[in-house]
C-alpha positions as CSV (number, residue, x, y, z in Angstrom):
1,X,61.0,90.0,-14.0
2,X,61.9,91.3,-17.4
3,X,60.0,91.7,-20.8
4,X,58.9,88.8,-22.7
5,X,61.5,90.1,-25.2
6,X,64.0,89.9,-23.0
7,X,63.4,86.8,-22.0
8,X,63.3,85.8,-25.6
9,X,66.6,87.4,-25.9
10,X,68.1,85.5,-22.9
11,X,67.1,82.5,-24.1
12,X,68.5,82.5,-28.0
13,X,71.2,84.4,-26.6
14,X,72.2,81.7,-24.3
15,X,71.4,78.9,-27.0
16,X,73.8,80.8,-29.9
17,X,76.8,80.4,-26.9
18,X,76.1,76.7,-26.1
19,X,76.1,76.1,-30.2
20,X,79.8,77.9,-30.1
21,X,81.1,76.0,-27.0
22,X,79.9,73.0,-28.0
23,X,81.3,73.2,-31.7
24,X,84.8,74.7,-30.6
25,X,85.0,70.9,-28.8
26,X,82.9,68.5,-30.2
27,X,84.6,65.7,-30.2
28,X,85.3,65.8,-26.7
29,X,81.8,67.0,-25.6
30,X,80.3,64.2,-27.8
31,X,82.7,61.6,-26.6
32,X,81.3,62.9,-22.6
33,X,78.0,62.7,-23.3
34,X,78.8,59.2,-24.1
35,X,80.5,58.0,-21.1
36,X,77.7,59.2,-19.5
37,X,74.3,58.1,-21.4
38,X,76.1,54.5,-22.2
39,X,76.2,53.0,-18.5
40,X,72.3,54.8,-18.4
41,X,71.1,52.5,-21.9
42,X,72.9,49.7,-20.6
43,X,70.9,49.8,-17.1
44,X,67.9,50.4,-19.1
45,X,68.4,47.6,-21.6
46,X,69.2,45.2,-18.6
47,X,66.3,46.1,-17.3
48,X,63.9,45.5,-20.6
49,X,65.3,42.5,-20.9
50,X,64.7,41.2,-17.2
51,X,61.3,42.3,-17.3
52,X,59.4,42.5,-20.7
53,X,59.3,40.0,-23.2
54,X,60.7,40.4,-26.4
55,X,58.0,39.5,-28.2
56,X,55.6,41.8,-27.8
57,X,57.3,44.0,-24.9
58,X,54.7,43.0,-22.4
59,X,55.7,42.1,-18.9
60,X,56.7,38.4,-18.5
61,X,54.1,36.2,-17.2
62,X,56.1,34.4,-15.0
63,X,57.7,37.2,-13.4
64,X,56.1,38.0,-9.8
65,X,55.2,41.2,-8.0
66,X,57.8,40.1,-5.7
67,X,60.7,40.0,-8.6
68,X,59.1,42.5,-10.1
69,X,59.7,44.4,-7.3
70,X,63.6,43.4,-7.0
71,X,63.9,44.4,-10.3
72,X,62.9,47.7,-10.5
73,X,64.6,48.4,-7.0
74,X,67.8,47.0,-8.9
75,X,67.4,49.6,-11.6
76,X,66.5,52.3,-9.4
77,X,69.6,51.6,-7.0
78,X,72.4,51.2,-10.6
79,X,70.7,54.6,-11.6
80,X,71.3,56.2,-8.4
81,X,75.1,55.0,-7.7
82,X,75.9,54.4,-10.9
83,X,74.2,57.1,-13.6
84,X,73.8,59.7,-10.8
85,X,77.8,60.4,-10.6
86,X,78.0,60.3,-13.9
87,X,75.7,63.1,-14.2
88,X,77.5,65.2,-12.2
89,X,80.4,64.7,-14.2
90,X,78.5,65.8,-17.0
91,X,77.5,68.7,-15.5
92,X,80.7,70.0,-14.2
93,X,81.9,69.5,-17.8
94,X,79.3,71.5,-19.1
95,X,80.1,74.1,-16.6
96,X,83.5,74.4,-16.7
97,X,82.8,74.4,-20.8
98,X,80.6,77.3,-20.6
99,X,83.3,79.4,-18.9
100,X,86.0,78.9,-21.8
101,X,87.6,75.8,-20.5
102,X,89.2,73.1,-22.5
103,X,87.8,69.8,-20.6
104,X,88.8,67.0,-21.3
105,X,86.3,63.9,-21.7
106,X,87.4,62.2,-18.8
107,X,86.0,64.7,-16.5
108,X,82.9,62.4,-16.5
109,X,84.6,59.6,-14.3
110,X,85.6,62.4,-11.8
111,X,83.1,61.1,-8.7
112,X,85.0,58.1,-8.9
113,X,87.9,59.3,-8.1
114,X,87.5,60.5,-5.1
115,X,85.1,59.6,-2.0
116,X,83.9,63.1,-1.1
117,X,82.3,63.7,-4.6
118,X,80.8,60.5,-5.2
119,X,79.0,60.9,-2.0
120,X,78.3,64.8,-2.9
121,X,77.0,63.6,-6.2
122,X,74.0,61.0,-4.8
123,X,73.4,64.0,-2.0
124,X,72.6,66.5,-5.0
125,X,70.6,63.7,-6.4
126,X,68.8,63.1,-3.8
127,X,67.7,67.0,-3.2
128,X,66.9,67.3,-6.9
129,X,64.7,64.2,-6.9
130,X,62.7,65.8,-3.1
131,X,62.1,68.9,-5.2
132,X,61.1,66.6,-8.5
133,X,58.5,65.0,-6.1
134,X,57.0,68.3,-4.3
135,X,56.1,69.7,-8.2
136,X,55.1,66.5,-9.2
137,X,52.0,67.4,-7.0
138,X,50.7,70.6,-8.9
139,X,51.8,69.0,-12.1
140,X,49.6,66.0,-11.4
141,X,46.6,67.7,-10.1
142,X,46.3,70.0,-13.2
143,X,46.3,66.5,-15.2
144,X,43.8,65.2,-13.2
145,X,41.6,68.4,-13.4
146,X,41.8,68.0,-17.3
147,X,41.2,64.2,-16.9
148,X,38.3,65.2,-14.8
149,X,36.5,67.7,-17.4
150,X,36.9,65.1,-20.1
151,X,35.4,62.3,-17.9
152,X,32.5,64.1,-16.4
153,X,31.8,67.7,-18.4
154,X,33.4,67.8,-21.9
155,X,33.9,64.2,-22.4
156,X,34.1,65.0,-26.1
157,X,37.0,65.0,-29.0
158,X,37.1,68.5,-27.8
159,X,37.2,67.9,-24.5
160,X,39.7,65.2,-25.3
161,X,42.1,67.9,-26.9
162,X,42.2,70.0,-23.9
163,X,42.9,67.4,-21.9
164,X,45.8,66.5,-23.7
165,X,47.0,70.4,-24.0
166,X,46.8,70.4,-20.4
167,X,49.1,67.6,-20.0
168,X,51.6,68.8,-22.7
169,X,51.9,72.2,-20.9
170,X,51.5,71.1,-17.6
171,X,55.1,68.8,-18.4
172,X,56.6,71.6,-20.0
173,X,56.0,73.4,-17.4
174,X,56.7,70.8,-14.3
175,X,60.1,70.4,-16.0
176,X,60.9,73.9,-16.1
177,X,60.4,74.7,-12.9
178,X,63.1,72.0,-11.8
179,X,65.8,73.9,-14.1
180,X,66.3,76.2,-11.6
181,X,67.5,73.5,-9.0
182,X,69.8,72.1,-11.8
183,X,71.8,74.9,-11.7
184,X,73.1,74.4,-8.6
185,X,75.6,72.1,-9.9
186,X,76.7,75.4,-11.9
187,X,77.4,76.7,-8.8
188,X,79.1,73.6,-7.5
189,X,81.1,73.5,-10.2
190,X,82.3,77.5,-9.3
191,X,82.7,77.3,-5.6
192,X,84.3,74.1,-4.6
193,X,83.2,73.7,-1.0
194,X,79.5,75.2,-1.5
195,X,77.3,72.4,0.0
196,X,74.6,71.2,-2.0
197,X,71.5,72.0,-0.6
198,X,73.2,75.9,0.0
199,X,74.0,75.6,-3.8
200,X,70.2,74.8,-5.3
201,X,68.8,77.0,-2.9
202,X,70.9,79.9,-3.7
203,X,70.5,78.9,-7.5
204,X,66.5,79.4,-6.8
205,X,66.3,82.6,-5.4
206,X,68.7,83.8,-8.2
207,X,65.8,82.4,-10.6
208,X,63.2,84.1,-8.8
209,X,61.0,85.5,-11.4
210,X,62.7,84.4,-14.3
211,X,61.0,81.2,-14.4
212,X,59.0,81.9,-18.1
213,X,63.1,82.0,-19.4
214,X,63.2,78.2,-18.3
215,X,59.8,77.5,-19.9
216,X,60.7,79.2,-23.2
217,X,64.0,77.4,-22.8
218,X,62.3,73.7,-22.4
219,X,59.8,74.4,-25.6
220,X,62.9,75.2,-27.7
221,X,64.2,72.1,-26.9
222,X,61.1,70.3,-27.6
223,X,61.6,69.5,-31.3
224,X,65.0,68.1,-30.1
225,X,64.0,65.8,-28.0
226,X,61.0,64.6,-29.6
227,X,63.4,63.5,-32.9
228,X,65.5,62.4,-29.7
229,X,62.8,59.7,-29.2
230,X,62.0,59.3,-32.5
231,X,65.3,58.0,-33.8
232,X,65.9,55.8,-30.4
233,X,67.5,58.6,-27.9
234,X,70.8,58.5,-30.7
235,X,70.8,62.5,-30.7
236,X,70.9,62.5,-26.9
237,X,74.5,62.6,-27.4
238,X,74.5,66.1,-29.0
239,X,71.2,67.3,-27.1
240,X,72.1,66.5,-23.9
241,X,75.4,68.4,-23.9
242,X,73.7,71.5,-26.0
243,X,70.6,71.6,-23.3
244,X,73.4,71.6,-20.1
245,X,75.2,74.5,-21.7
246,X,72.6,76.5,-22.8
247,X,71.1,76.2,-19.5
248,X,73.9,77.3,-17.7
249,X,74.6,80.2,-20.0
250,X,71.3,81.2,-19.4
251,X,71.8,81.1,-15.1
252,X,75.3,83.7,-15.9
253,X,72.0,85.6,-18.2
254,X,69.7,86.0,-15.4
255,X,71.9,86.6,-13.0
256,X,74.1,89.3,-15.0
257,X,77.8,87.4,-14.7
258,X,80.1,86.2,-17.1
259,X,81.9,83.3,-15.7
260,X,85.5,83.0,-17.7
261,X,88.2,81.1,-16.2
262,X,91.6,80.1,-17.9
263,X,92.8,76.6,-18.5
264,X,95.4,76.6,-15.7
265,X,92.4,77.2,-12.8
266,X,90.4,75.0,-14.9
267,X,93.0,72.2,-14.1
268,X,94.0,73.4,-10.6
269,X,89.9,73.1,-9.7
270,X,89.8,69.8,-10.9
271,X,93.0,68.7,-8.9
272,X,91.3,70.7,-6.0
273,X,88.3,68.2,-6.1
274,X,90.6,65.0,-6.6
């Protein structure tokens, strides 16, 4: 584990190389993050309108538990087979970007064009969202310890703002611990025929005891994404591509490589996965 400098210096370090590699393309990393985040609102909106009323964005009265049900199931299903592979494609993009490559926007589509990957992409989905739900479980009992000394000891404005510190950190923190298990599709994206599950796990143990570099990493971003709320998820388009790649340039950080590969193995990997 290294010096809180250090891991300060990892993390602005990696953040000044995802500002260059996503300014030396930014047309075509902006015009990726679309392809990806469109089909995601579109679900989304589909779903808002099937559900709430537009009125006053309360769940329709008419609508059952039973459709209500279907509905959600619906949206769950389009976000898994349809957002999921797209996300990979992002990813790889943002992979291949960080190591010097020229990609071209159209890298996003690449689970559907081929079999193999679209199924690889809902696998790696999958295992991220088993490891989202085992941290959900500390991450939720530290909310309800806060809710608890509100309710029954402090249940002051003072007890009230610890509560809500303890949620604040305790997301920060859930989310940063799942980082580590993202960059497994780094790895995916440098060894071909690395199987998922071998790929996040070996991403792990290479995070071992970095895991305050993710954290600092996550409340850098913080400002960004709240103003990414604010103005209607709009700056997604530019955060979402600037968070992949400084993430991934902070994995080569911890694990002390430099991943650099030339146009022409750029294009022959992608062929390779076609």
């Amino acid at each position: 584990m290294g010096s809180k400098k250090q891991c300060l210096n990892n993390v602005y370090g990696s953040k000044v190389a995802a500002r260059q590699d996503l300014m030396q393309m930014l047309l075509p990393t902006l015009g990726a993050a679309f392809l990806f985040l469109a089909p995601a609102f579109l679900i989304s909106v589909a779903l808002r309108i099937v559900c709430f009323d537009p009125s006053n964005m309360e769940i329709r009265a008419a609508l059952t538990y039973g459709q209500l049900a279907e509905a959600l199931a619906a949206y769950g299903a389009a976000q898994l087979f349809i957002t999921m592979p797209l996300y990979y494609g992002m990813t790889q993009f943002c992979a291949w970007r960080r190591a010097g490559a020229r990609v071209q926007a159209s890298v996003i589509l690449l689970c559907f064009t081929s079999i193999r990957l679209y199924v690889r992409s809902i696998w790696m989905a999958l295992i991220q969202l088993l490891y989202a739900v085992l941290w959900l479980i500390p991450c939720a009992a530290i909310c309800l310890a806060g809710a608890a000394l509100y309710q029954y000891v402090l249940p002051t404005t003072t007890g009230y703002l610890i509560f809500m510190e303890l949620v604040i950190v305790a997301s920060i923190w859930y989310a940063a611990m799942l980082l580590p298990y993202q960059c497994g599709y780094s790895l995916m994206a440098e060894r071909q025929n690395m199987s998922c599950w071998r790929a996040v796990r070996t991403a792990a143990k290479s995070c071992r005891g970095h895991r305050f570099e993710f954290f600092y990493l996550m409340l850098s971003f913080l400002f960004w994404m709240i103003l990414s709320v604010v103005f209607g998820g709009l700056l997604l388009i530019v955060v979402c591509p600037y968070f992949l790649l400084a993430l991934y340039h902070l994995f080569d950080r911890i694990r002390g490589v430099e991943i650099r590969v030339s146009r022409r193995s750029q294009e022959n990997s992608t062929d390779d996965t076609t």
